[in-house]
C-alpha positions as CSV (number, residue, x, y, z in Angstrom):
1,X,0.0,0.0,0.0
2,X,2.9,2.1,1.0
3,X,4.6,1.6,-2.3
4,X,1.5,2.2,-4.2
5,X,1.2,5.7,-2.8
6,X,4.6,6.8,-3.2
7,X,4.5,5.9,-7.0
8,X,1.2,7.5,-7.2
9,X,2.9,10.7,-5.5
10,X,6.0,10.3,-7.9
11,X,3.3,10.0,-10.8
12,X,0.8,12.4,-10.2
13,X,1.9,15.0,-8.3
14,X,1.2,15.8,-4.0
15,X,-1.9,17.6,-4.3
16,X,-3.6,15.3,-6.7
17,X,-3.0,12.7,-4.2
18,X,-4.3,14.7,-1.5
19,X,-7.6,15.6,-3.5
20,X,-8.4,12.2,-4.4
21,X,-7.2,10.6,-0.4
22,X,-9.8,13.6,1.1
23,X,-12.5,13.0,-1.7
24,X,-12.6,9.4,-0.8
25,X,-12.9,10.4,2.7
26,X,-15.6,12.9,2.2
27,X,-17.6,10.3,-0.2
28,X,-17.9,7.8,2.8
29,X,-19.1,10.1,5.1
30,X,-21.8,11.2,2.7
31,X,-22.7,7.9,2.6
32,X,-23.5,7.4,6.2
33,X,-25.4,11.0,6.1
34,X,-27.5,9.7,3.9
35,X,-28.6,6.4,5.3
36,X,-29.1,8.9,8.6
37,X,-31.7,10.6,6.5
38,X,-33.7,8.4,4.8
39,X,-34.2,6.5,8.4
40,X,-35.5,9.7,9.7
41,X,-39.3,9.2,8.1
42,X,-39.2,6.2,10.1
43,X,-38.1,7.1,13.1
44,X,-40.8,10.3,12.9
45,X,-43.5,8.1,12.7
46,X,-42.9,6.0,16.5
């Protein structure tokens, strides 16, 4: 994994990295803020 990042540093450039480490971040904590609000109908109606 290690090696894998450093080539994709070497390849691509720092910030690209950066974008796409914090993107993937952001995209899986989207996820969980939208299972959060399509329980919320449901949890309304008790």
């Amino acid at each position: 994994m290690m090696e894998q990042m450093v080539t994709l540093i070497s390849e691509l450039g720092f910030p690209i990295v950066v974008t796409l480490f914090l993107l993937n971040r952001i995209e899986a904590k989207l996820d969980v803020v939208v299972s959060s609000i399509q329980g919320l109908p449901d949890q309304l109606k008790e």
